[in-house]
C-alpha positions in Angstrom: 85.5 158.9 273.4 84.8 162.8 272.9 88.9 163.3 273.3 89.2 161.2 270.7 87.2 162.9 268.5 88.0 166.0 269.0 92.1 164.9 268.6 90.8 163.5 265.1 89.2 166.6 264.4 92.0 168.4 265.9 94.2 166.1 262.9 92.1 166.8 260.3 92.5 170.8 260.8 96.5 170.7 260.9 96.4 168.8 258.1 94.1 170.6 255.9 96.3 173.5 257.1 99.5 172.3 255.6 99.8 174.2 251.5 102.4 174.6 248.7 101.0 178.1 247.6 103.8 180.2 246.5 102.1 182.8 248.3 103.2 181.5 251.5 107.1 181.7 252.2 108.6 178.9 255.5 110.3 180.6 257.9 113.4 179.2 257.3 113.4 180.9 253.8 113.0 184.2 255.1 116.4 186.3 254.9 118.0 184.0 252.2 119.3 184.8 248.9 117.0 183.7 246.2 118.4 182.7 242.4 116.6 184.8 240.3 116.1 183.4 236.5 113.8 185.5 234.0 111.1 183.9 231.6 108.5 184.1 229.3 105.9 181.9 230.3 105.4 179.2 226.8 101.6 177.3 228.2 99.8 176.5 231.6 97.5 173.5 232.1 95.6 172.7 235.5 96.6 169.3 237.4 96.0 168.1 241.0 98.4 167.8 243.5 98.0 163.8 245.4 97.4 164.1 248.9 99.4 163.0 251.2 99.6 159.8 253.3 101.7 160.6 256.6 99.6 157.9 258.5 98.5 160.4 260.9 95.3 159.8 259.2 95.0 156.3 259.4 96.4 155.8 263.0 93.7 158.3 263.9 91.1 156.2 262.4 92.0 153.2 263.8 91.8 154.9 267.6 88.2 156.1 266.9 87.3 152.9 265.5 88.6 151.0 267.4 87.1 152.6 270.9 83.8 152.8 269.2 83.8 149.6 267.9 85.1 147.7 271.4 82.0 149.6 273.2 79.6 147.4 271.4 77.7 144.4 272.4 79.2 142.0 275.2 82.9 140.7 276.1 83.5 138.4 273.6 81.9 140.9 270.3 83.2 144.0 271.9 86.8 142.9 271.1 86.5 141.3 267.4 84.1 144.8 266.5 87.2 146.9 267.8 89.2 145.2 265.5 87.0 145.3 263.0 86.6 149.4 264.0 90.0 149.6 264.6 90.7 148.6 260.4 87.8 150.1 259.0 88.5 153.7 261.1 92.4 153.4 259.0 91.0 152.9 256.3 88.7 156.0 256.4 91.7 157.8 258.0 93.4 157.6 255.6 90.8 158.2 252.9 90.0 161.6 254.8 93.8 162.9 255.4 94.9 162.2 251.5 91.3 164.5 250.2 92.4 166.9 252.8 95.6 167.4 251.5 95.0 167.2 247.6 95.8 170.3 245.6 94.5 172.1 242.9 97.7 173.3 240.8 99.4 174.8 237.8 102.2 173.3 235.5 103.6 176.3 234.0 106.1 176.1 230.8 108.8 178.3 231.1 111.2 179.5 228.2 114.3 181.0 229.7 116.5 183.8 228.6 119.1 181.7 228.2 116.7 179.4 225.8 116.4 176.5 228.1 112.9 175.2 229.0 111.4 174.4 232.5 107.9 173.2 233.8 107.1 174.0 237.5 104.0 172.9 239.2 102.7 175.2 241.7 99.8 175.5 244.0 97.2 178.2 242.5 97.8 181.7 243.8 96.4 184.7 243.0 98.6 185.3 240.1 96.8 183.9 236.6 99.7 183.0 234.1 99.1 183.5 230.0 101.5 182.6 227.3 103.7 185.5 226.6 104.0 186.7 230.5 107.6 188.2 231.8 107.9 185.8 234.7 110.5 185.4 237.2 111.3 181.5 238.9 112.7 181.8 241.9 114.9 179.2 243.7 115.3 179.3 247.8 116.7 176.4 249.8 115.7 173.9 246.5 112.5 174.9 246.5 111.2 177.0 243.3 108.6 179.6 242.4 107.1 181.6 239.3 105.6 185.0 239.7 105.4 187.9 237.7 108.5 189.4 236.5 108.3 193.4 238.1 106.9 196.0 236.1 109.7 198.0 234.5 111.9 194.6 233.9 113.1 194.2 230.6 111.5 191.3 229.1 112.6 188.1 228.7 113.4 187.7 224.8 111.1 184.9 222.7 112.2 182.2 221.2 
């Protein structure tokens, strides 16, 4: 019973681990050439990134529950309570791994130089956008950032 615990807990952890900040880069973007587009940076609003529901959660859950429940009471009641554990533990599982994983985020209007528009949503970073910001996006492997266009940059024009 304390192995399974501890491999829920052990579940939890990765998955509270696992983040979309633009602050941290995968591996496999490392050494790639970026697309580069500059911006001015229109309006921000906060929104909230749903959890996720890999089912690791849930089949955790149900393991716990369902050993807890099965130690209870005779033969007979030890088998219908570890099913009963077994569907309520999911249930919570899964409840657990989708609040671990929910994000606090940014949408961030972006006019481009060209004149074209984009919103991105991004994880918050350290990096607080106002209207009228020189930002850069930046594009690797089809996945997209803003930050801060470098100090010395010319401007992206407003429109």
């Amino acid at each position: 019973m304390k192995r399974i615990a501890a491999s829920v807990l052990v579940l939890a952890a990765l998955a509270a681990c696992s983040t979309t900040s633009p602050d941290v880069i995968q591996r496999g973007d490392a050494n790639r050439m970026a697309t580069v587009l500059d911006g001015t940076v229109l309006s921000t609003r906060a929104v909230t990134v749903e959890g996720s529901q890999s089912g690791g959660g849930a089949a955790a859950g149900a393991v716990v529950g369902g050993v807890a429940g099965s130690s209870v009471g005779g033969r007979r009641e030890s088998v219908a309570v570890g099913v009963l554990g077994a569907v309520a533990g999911a249930v919570v599982g899964n409840a657990i791994e989708r609040s671990a994983t929910r994000e606090e985020a940014v949408e961030i209007l972006v006019q481009l130089r060209s004149g074209e528009r984009r919103a991105i949503v991004q994880a918050k970073a350290g990096e607080d956008f106002r209207p009228g910001d020189a930002v850069v996006i930046v594009t690797t492997g089809g996945k997209v950032r803003v930050t801060r266009a470098p100090a010395g940059s010319a401007p992206a024009p407003r429109y």
